[in-house]
N, CA, C and O atoms as a GROMACS GRO file, in nm:
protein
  456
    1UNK      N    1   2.316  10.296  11.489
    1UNK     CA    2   2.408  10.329  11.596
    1UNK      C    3   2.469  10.467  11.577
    1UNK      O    4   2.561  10.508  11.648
    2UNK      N    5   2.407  10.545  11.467
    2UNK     CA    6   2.524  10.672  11.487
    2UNK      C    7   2.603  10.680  11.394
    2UNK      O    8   2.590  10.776  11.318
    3UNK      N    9   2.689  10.599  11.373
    3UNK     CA   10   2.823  10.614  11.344
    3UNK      C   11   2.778  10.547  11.172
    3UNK      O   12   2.673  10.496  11.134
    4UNK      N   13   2.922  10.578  11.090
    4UNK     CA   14   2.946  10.608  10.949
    4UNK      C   15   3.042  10.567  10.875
    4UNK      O   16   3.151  10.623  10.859
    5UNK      N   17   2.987  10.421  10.808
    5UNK     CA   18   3.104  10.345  10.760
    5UNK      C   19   3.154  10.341  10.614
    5UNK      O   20   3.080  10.330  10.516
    6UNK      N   21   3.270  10.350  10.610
    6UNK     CA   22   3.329  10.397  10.468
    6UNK      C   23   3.466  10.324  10.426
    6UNK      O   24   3.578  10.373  10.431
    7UNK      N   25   3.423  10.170  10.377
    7UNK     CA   26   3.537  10.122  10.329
    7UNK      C   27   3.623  10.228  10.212
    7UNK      O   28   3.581  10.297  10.119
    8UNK      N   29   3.775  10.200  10.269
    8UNK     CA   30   3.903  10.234  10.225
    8UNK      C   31   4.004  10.132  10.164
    8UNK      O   32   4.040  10.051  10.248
    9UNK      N   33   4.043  10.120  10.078
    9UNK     CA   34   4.184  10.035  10.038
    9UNK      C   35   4.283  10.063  10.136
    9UNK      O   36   4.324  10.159  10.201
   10UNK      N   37   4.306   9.938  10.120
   10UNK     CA   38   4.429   9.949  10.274
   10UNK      C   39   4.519  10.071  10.225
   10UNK      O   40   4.546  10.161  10.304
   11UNK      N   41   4.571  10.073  10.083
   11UNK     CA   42   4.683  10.156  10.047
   11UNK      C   43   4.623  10.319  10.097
   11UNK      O   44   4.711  10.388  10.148
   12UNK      N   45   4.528  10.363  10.091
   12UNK     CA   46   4.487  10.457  10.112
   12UNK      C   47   4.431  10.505  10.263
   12UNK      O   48   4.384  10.612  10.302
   13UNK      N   49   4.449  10.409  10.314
   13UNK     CA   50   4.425  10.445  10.469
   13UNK      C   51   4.508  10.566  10.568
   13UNK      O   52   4.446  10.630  10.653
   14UNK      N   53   4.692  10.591  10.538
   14UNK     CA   54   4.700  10.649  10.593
   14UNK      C   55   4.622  10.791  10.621
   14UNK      O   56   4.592  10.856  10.721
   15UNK      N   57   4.602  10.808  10.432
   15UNK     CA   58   4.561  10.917  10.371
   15UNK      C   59   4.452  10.972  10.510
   15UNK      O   60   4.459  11.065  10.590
   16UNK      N   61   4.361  10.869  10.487
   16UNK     CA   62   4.191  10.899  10.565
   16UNK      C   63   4.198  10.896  10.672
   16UNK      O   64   4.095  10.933  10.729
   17UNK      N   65   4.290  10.860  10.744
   17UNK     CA   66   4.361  10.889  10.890
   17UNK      C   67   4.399  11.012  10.900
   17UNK      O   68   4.363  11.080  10.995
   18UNK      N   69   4.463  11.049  10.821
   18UNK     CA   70   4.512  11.198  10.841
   18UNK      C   71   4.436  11.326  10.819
   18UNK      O   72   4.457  11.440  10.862
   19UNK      N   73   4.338  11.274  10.738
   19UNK     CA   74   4.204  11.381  10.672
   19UNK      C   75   4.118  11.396  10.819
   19UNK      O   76   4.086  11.501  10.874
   20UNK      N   77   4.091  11.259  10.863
   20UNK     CA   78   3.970  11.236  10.955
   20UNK      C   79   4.040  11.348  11.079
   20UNK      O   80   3.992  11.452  11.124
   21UNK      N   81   4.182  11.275  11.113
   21UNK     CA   82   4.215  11.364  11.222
   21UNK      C   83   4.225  11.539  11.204
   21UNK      O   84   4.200  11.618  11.295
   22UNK      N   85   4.265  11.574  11.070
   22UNK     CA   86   4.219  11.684  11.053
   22UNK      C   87   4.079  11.783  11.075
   22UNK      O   88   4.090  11.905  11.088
   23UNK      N   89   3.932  11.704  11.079
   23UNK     CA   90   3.861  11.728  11.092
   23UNK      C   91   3.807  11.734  11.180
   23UNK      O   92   3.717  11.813  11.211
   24UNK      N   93   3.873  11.617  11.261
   24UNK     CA   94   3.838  11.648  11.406
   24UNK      C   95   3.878  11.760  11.476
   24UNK      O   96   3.816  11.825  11.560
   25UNK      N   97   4.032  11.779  11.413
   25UNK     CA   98   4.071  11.893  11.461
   25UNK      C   99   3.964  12.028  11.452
   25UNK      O  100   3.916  12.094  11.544
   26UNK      N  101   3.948  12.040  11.324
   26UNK     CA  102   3.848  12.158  11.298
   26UNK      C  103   3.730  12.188  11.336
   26UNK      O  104   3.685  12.303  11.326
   27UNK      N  105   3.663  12.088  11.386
   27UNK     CA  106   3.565  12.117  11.472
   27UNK      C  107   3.592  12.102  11.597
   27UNK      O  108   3.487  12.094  11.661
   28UNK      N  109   3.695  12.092  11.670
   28UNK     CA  110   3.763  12.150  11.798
   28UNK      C  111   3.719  12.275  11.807
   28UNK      O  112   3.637  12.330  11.881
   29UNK      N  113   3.793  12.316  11.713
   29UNK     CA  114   3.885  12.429  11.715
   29UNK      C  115   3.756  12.561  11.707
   29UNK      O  116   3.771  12.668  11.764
   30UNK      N  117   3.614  12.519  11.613
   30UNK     CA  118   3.498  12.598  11.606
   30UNK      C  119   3.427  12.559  11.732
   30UNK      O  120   3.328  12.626  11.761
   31UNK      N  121   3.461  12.465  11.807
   31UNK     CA  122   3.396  12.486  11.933
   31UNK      C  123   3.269  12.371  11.915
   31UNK      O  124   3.170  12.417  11.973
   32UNK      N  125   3.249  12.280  11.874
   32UNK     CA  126   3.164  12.162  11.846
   32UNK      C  127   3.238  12.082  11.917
   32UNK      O  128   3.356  12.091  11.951
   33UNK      N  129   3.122  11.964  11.948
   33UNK     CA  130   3.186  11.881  12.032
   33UNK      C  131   3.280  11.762  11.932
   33UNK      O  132   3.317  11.769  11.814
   34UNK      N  133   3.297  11.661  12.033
   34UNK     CA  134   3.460  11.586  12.014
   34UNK      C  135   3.402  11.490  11.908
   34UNK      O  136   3.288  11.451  11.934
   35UNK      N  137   3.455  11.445  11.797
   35UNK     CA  138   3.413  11.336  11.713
   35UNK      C  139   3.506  11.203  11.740
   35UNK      O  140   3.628  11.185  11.744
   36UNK      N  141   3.430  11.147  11.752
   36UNK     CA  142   3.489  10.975  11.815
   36UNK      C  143   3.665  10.950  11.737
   36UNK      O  144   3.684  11.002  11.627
   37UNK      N  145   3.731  10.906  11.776
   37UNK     CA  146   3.818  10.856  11.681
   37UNK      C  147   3.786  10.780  11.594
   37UNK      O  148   3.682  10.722  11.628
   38UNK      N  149   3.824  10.746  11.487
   38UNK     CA  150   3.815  10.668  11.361
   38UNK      C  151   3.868  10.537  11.397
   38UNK      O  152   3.984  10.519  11.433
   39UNK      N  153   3.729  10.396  11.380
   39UNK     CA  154   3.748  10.285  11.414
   39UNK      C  155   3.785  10.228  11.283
   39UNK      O  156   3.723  10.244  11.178
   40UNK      N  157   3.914  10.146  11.308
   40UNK     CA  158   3.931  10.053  11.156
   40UNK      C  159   3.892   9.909  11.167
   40UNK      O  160   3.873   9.856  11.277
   41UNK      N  161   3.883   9.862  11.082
   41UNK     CA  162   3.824   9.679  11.121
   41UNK      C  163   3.850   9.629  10.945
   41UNK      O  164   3.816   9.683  10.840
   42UNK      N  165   3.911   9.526  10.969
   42UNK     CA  166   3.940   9.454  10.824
   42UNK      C  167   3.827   9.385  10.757
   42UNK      O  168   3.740   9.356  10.840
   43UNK      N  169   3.799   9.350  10.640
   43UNK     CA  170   3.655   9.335  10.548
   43UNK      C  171   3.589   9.178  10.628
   43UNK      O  172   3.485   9.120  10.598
   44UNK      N  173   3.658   9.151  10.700
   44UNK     CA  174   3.632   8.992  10.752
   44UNK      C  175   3.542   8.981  10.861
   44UNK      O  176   3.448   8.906  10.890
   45UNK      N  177   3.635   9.144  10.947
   45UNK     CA  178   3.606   9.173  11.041
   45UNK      C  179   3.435   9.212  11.082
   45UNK      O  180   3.362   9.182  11.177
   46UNK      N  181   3.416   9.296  10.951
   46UNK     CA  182   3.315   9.340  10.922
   46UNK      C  183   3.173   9.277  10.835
   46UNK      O  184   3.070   9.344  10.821
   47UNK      N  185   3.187   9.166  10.793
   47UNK     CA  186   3.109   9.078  10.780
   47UNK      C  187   3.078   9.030  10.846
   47UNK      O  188   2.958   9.003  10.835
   48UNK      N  189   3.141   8.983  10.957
   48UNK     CA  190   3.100   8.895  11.064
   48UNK      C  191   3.025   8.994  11.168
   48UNK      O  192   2.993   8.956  11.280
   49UNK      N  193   3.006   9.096  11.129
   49UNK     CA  194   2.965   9.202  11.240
   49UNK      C  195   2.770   9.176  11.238
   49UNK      O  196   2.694   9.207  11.330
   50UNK      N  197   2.723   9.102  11.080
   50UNK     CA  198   2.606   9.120  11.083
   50UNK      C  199   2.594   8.964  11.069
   50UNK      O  200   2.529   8.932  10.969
   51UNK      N  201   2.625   8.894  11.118
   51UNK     CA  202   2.606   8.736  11.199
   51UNK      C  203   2.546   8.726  11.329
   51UNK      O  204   2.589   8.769  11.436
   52UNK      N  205   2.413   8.647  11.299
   52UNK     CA  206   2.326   8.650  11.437
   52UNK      C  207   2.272   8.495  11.448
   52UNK      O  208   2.231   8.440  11.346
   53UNK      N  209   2.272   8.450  11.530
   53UNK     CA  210   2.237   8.319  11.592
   53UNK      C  211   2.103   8.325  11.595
   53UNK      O  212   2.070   8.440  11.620
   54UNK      N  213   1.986   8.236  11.577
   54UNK     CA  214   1.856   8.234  11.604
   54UNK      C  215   1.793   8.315  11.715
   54UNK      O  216   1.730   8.420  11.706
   55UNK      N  217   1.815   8.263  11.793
   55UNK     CA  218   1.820   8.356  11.915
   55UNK      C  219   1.837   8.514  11.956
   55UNK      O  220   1.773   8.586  12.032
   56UNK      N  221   1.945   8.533  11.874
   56UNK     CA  222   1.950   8.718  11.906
   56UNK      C  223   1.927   8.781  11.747
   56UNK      O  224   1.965   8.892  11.709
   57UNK      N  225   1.841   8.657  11.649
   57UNK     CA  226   1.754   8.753  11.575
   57UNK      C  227   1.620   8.763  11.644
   57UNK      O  228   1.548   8.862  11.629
   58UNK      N  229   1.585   8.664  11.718
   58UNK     CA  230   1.462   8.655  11.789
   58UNK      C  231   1.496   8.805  11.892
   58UNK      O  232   1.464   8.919  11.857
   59UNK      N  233   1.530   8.789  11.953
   59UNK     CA  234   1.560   8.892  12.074
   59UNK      C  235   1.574   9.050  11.997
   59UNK      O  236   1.616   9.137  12.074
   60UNK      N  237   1.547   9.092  11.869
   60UNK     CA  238   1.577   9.211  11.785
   60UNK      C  239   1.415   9.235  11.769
   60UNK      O  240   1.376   9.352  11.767
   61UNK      N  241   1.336   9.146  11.760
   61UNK     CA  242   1.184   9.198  11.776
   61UNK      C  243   1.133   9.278  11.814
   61UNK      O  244   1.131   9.271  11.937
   62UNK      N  245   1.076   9.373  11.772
   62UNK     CA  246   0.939   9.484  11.873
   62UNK      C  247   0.896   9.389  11.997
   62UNK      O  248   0.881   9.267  11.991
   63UNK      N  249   0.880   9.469  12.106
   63UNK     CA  250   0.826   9.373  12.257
   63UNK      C  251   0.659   9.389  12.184
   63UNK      O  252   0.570   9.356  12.263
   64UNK      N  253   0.624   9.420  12.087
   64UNK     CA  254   0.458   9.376  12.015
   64UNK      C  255   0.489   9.259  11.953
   64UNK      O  256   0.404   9.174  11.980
   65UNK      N  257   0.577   9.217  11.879
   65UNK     CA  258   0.600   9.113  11.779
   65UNK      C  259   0.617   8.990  11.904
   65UNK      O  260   0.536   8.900  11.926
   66UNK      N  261   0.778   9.022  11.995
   66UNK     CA  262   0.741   8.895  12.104
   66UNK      C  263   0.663   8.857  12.169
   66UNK      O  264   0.678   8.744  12.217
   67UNK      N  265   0.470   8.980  12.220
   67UNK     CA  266   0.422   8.951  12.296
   67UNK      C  267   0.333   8.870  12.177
   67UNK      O  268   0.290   8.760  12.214
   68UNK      N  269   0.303   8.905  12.054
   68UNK     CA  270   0.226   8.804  11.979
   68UNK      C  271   0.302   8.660  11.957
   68UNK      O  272   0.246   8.559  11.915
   69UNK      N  273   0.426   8.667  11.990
   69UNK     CA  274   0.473   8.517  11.928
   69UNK      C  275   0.418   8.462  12.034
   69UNK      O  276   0.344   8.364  12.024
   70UNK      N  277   0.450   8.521  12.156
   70UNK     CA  278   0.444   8.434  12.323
   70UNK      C  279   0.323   8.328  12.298
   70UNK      O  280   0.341   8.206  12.306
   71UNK      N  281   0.183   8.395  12.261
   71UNK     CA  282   0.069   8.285  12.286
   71UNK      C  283   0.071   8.157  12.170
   71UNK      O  284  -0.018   8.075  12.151
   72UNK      N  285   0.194   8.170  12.105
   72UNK     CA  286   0.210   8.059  11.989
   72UNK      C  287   0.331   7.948  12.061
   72UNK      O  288   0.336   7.841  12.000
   73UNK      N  289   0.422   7.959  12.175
   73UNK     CA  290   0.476   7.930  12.211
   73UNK      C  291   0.481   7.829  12.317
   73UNK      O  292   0.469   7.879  12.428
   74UNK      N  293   0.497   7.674  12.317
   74UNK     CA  294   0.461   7.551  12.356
   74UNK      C  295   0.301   7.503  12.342
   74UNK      O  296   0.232   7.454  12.431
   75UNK      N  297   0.267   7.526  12.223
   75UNK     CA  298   0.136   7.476  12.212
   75UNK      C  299   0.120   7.370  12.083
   75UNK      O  300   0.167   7.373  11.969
   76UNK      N  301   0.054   7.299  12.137
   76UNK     CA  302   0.029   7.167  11.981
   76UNK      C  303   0.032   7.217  11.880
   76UNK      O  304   0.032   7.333  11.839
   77UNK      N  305   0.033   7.088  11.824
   77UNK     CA  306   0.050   7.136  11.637
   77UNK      C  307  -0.090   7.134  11.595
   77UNK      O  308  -0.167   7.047  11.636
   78UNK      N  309  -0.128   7.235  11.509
   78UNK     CA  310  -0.258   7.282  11.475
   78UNK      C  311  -0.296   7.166  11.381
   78UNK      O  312  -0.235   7.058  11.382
   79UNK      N  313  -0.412   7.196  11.288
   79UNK     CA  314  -0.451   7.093  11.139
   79UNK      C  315  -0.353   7.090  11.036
   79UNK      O  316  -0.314   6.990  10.976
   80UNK      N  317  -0.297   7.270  11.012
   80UNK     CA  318  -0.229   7.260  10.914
   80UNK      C  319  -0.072   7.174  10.920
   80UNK      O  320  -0.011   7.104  10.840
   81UNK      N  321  -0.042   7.228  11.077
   81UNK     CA  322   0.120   7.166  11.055
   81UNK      C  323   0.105   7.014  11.063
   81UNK      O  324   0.184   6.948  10.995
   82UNK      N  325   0.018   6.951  11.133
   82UNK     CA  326  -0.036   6.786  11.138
   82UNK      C  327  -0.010   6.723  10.976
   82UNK      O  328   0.052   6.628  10.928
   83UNK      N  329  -0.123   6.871  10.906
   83UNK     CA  330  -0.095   6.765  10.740
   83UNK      C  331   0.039   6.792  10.671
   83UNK      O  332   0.098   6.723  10.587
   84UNK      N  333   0.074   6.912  10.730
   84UNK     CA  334   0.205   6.900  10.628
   84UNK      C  335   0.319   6.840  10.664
   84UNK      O  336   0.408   6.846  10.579
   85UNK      N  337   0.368   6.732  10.855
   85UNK     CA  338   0.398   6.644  10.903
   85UNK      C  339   0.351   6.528  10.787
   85UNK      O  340   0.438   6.482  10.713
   86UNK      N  341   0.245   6.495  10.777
   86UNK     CA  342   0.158   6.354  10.736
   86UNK      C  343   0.219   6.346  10.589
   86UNK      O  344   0.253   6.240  10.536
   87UNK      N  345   0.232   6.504  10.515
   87UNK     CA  346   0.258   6.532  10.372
   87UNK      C  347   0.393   6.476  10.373
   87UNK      O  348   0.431   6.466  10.257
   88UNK      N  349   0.501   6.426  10.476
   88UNK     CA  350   0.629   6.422  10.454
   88UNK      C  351   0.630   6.262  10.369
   88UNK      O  352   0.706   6.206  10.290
   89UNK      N  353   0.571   6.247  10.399
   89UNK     CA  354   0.591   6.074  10.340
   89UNK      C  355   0.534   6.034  10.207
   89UNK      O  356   0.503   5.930  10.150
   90UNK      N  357   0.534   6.168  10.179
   90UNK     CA  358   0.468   6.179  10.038
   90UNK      C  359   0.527   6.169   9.968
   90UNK      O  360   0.626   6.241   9.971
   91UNK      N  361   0.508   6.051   9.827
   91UNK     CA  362   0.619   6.067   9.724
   91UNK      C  363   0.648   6.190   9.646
   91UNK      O  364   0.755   6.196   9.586
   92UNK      N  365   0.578   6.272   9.642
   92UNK     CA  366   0.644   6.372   9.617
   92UNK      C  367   0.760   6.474   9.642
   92UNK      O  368   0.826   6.552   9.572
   93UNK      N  369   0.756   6.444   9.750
   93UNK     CA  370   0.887   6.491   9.861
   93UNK      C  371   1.030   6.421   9.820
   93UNK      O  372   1.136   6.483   9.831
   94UNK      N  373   1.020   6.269   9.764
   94UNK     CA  374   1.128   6.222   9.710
   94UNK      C  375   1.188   6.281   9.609
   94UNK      O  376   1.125   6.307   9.506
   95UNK      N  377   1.313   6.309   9.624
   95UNK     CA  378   1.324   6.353   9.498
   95UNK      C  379   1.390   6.188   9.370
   95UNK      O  380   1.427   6.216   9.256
   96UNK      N  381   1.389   6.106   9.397
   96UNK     CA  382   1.394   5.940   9.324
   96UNK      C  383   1.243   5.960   9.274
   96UNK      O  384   1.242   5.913   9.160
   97UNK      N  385   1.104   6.012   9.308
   97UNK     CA  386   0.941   6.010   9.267
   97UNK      C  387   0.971   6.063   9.157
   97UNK      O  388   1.038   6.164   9.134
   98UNK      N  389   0.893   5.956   9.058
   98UNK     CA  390   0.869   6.001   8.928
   98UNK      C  391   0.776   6.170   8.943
   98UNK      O  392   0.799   6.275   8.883
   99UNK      N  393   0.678   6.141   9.036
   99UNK     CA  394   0.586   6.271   8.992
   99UNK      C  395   0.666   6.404   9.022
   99UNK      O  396   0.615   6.513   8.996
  100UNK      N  397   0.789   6.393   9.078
  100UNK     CA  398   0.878   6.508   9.165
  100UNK      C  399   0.997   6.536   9.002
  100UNK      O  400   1.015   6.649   8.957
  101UNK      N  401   1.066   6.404   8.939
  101UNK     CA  402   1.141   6.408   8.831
  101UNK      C  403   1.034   6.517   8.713
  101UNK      O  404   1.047   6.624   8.654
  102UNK      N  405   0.944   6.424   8.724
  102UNK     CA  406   0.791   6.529   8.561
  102UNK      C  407   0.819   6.655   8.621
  102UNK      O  408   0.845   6.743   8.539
  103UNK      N  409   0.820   6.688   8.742
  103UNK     CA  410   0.780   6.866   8.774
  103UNK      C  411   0.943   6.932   8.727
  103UNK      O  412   0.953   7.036   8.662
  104UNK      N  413   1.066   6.849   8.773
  104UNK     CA  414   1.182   6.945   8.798
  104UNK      C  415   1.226   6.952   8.678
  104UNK      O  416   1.305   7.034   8.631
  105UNK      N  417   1.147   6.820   8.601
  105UNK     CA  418   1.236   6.828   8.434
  105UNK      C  419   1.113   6.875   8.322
  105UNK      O  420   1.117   6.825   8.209
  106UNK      N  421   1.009   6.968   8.354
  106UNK     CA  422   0.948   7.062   8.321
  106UNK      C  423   0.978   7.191   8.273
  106UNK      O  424   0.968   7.274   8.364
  107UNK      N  425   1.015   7.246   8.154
  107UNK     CA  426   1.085   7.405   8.192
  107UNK      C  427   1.008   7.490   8.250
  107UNK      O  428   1.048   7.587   8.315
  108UNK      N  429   0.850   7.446   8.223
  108UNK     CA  430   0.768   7.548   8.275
  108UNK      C  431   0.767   7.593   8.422
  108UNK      O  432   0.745   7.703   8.472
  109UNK      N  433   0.804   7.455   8.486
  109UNK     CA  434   0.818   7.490   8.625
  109UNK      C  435   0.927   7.557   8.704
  109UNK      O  436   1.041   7.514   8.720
  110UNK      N  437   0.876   7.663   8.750
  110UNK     CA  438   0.970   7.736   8.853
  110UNK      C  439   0.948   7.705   9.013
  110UNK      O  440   0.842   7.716   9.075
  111UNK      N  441   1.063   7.666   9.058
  111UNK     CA  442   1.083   7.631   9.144
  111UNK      C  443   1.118   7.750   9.265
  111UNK      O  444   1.220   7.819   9.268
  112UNK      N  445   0.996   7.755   9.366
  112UNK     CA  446   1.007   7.862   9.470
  112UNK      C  447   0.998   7.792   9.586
  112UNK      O  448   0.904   7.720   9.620
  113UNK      N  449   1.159   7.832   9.684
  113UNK     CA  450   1.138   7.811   9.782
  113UNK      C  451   1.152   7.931   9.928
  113UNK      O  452   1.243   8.014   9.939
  114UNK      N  453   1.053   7.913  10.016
  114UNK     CA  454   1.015   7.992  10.105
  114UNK      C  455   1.062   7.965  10.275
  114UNK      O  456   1.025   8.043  10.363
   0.00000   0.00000   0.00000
């Protein structure tokens, strides 16, 4: 977007208020154009700024990426997703399955999930 973010300690804010407006001043004054005022927003504020709902991460796609999802979109479940549906009832999936306890109480095994 442009713009240039630079957390401050609250205690030090007037300070960077007064610097920023200084600078704006100075490139007035050389004849450059106007620099935005200085937006403040509290650390809460600003976390929540990169929170996205399924949906408007979907909608952030290249229109190449949505036109390839499109032909995947309301169509049956292929072989693979069928077996890995069928795979749910697998004792392995329990985590009470002995063969699921041997793997997690393994040190060798590292556990990756995707």
């Amino acid at each position: 977007d442009g713009e240039i973010q630079v957390v401050v300690a609250n205690a030090d804010l007037p300070k960077v208020e007064s610097w920023y407006k200084l600078y704006r001043e100075d490139l007035l004054k050389k004849g450059m154009i106007d620099v935005p005022a200085m937006k403040k927003m509290s650390m809460d504020n600003y976390m929540q700024t990169g929170q996205q709902t399924e949906a408007e991460y979907i909608d952030t796609a290249s229109p190449e990426l949505k036109a390839a999802n499109a032909k995947y979109e309301g169509k049956q479940k292929g072989r693979i997703e069928q077996q890995i549906e069928a795979a749910e009832h697998n004792a392995m999936r329990q985590e009470s399955s002995t063969a699921y306890l041997r793997y997690i109480n393994d040190p060798s095994y590292i556990p990756v999930s995707i």
